[in-house]
N, C-alpha and C positions, 0 to 999 in steps of 0.2 A: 454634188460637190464630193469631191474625192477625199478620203482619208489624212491626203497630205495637207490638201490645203485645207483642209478645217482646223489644224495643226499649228497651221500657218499663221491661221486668222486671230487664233486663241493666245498664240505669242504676243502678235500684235495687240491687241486689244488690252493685256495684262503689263506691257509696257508704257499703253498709253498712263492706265491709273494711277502706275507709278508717278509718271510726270507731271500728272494735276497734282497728286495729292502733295507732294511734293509744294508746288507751288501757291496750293491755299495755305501749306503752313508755315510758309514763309510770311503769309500775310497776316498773321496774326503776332498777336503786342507783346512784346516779353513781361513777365511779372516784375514788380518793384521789387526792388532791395530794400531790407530792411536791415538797417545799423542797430546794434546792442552797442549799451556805453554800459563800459562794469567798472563800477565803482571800484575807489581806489582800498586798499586792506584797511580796516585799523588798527593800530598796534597802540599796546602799552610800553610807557614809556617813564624814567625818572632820569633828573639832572646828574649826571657823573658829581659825587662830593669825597673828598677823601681823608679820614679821620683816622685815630688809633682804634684798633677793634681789639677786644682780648681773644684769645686763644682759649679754648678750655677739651677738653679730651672724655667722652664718655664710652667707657669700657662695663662690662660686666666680667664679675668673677665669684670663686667662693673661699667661704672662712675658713684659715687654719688657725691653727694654736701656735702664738708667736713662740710658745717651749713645749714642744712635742717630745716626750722622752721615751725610747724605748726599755722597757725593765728587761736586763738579760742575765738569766744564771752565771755567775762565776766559778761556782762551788755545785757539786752533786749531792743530792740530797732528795729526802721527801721535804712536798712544800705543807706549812705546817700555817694557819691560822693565825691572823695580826691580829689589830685593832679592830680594823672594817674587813666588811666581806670584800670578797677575791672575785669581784662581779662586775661586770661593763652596768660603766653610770654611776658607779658607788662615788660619792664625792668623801674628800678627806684634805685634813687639816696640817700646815706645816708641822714637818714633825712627830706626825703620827706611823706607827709600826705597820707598814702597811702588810706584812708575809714574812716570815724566817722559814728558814731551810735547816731541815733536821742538823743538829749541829755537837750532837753527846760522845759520838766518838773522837770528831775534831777536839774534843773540849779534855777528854781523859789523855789525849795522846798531847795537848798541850801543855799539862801537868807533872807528865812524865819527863817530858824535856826538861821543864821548868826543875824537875827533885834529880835529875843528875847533871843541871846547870848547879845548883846548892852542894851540892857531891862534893864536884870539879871546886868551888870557892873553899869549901871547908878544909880540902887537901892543900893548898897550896897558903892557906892563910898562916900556918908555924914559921912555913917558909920566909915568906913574908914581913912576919916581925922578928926574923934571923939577919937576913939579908937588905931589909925595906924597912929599917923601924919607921923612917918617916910616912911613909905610906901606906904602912898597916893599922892605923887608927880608922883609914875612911874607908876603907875595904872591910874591912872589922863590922862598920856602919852600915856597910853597903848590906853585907850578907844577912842582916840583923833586921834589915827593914824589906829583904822580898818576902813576897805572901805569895802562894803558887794557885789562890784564887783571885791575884790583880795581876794587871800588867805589870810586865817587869820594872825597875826603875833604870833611868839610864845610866850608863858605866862614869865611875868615876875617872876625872883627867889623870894620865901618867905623867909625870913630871921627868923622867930623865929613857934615854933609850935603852940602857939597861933593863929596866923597869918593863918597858914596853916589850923586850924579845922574851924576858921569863912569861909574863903573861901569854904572849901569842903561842911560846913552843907549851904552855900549858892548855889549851885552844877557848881560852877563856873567850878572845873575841868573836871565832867562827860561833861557838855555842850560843854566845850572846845572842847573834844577829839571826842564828836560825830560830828562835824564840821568839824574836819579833816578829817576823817573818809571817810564823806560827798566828800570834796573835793579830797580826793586818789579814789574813787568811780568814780565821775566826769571826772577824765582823763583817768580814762578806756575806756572810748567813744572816744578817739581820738588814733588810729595808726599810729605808725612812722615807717619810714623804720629803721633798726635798723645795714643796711650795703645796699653796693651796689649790687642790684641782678635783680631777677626776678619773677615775678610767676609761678611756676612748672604746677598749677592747682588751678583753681577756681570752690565753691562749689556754695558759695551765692552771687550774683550781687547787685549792686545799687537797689534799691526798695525793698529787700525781708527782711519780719522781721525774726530777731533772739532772740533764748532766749541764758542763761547764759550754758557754754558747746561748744555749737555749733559749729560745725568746719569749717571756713569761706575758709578757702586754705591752700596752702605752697608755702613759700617763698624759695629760694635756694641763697645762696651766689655769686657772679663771681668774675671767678679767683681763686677758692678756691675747686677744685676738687679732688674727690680721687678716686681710684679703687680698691674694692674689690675682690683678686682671693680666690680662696680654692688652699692650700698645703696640700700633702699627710700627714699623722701623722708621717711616717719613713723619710720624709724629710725635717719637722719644724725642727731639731736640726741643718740645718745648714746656719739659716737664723735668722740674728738677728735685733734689733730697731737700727736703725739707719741707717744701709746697702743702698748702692745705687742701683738704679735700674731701666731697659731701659724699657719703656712704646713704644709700636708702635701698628700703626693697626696690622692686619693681615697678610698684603699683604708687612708691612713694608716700607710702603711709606711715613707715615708719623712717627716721634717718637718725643720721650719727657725724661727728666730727670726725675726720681723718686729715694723717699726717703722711706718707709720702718718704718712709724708711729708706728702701732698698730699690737700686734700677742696674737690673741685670745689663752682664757686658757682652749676654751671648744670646744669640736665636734659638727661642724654643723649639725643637724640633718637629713638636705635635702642631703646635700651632702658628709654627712662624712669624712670631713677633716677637716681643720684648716683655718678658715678666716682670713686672712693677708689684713692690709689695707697699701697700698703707696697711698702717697701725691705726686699728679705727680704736676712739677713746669710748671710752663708755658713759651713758647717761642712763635713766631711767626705761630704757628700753632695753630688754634682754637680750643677748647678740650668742648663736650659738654655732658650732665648730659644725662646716659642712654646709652653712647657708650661702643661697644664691644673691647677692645683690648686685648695686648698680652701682659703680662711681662716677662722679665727676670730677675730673682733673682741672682747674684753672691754671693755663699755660702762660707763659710769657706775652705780653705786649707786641702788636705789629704796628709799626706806624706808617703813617702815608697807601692805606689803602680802602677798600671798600669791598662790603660784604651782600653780595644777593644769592637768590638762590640757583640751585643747583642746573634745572630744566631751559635758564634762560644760557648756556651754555652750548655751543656746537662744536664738534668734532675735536675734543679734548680742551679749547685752547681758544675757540672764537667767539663774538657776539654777534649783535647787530647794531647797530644805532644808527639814527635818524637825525640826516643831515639839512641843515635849513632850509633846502628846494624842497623837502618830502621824499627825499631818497635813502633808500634804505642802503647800508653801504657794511662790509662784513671787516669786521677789527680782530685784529690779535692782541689777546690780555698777557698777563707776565701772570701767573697762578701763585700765592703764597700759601694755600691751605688750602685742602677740600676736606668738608664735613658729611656729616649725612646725608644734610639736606642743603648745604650752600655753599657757597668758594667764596673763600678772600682773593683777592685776585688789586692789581694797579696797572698802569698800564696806557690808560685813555687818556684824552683831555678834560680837566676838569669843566665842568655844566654842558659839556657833548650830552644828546639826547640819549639813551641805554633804553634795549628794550630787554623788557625785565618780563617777558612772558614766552613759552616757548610758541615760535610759528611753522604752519605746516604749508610746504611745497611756497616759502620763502627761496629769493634768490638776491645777487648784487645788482645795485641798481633800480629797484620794485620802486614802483612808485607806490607809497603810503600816506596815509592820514592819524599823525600823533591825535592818540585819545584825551591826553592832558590839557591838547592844544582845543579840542572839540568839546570839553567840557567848560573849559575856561571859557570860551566865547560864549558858549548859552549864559554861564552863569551871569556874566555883564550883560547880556541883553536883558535877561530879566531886570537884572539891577537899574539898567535902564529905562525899561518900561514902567518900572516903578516909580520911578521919582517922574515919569513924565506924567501920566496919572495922578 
């Protein structure tokens, strides 16, 4: 046999096998099919109910001093030693000397005014009971009863305007007024406490000169605290002046009444919101300038709604609930409040089923099985089995 047709033979014979094998596996059974039934989801579920729910607003913020007062030089001077020391912390008492500012020159040069203020009266008092008998009795008085180590006394009334231009071209009233002047000047040197408190911070101590400006410290009030939180803008409207409200640490170990002072008209800039200031009251717990707490706000009343939480929530604005075939069907709520953790929202039918748990790779139309529904039923078969026993 020749090359070709062995060639030949090999085609042939590799086409027959094709064609059997071909037709034995036609002859065999195809596998069964096997059907999966998947159960239906179960969802959580409550009856839509619609009641007033209150409002309340939880912020964190920290203590200021409701009277924060900065001390600032008016007068130059060395600062010279009060009552208390001149130290951040030092507490003191209304009324107490808290610092003067050297004050011996101001005091010689106010003297001197004051002995040719005396000068000026003594020249012109001849005058006076020449031309003025009426009115040189109490100018007479007048001159009789200054002491050039008290304040001046005040000028006596003129009675005619006569009276009043000898006096003025004698410059009895400039001299007057620059003598007061003098002495309102004078007691700028001496600091009083002006409430019971403390010093927050000191700038300048005992020895160090200051000019007019200068900013010596700040004083803070005791007993007289507030805290400032930030409210969101969407939730100033339900927070008003007056409103009570619970101050506590963190941890809530310790709290305080609050009142609800001040509600700023402008956005914070650092932190874009609304600065709300409560007056926390005091009680047996110490509250100090600089501390971190927590407020609660109790806000205004919402009526006709209902409040779940947060997760049972989709794409800003939708739910789900479960419609009486077992159909899950996707609702749009009306939103009155989002909290931390839950929405006031109205919007549904009241006792529509609401599922109140978030579901994953949910869609409209799912067929489901309320869990309310599936508990309920066992619970009466038991009850049943019971009493048939």
């Amino acid at each position: 046999m020749t090359k070709r047709q062995t060639i030949i033979v090999a085609i042939g014979v590799f086409i027959i096998m094709l064609i059997a094998g071909g037709f034995f596996a036609g002859m065999k059974s195809k596998p069964a099919t096997i059907s999966v039934k998947i159960p239906p989801k179960f969802v959580k579920t409550i009856p839509v109910t619609y009641s007033e729910v209150d409002t309340r607003i939880t912020t964190f913020g920290r203590v200021e001093s409701s009277h924060p007062i900065d001390l600032i030089a008016e007068v130059s001077g060395r600062i010279l030693a009060g009552q208390v020391r001149l130290k951040a912390g030092q507490d003191f008492r209304k009324g107490t000397l808290l610092f003067r500012i050297e004050d011996s020159e101001a005091r010689l040069d106010l003297k001197s005014q004051k002995s040719n203020f005396l000068k000026d009266l003594a020249t012109i008092l001849p005058d006076l009971k020449i031309d003025f008998p009426d009115a040189y009795p109490k100018w007479n008085t007048y001159f009789e009863n200054i002491d050039i180590d008290r304040n001046l006394p005040e000028l006596p009334n003129y009675k005619t305007d006569k009276e009043k231009t000898f006096l003025a071209t004698k410059s009895i009233f400039s001299n007057y007024f620059s003598i007061k002047r003098a002495e309102t000047s004078l007691r700028k040197h001496l600091v009083y406490a002006p409430f019971n408190g403390s010093f927050s911070n000191v700038l300048f101590e005992a020895g160090a000169y200051v000019n007019p400006g200068n900013k010596i410290g700040r004083i803070i009030r005791s007993g007289k605290l507030e805290l400032k939180v930030p409210v969101e803008t969407s939730d100033i409207k339900w927070i008003r002046k007056g409103s009570k409200a619970v101050v506590s640490t963190e941890d809530g170990f310790m709290t305080w009444e609050g009142k609800v002072r001040r509600i700023s008209e402008v956005v914070n800039q650092t932190t874009q919101a609304i600065d709300v200031t409560i007056e926390i009251l005091p009680n047996e717990n110490r509250v100090y300038d600089g501390l971190y707490l927590k407020a609660v706000i109790p806000g205004e009343t919402i009526p006709n709604v209902m409040e779940i939480d947060r997760s049972a929530v989709y794409n800003g604005s939708q739910v789900y609930t479960v419609e009486s075939d077992s159909i899950l069907e996707v609702q749009n709520i009306t939103i009155f409040r989002l909290n931390s953790k839950t929405v006031i929202f109205n919007g549904l039918d009241e006792n529509s089923e609401l599922v109140i748990e978030p579901l994953i790779n949910a869609y409209n139309n799912m067929i489901v099985t309320n869990k309310r529904d599936t508990l309920e039923g066992k619970t009466k078969s038991t009850a049943k089995a019971a009493t048939t026993n």
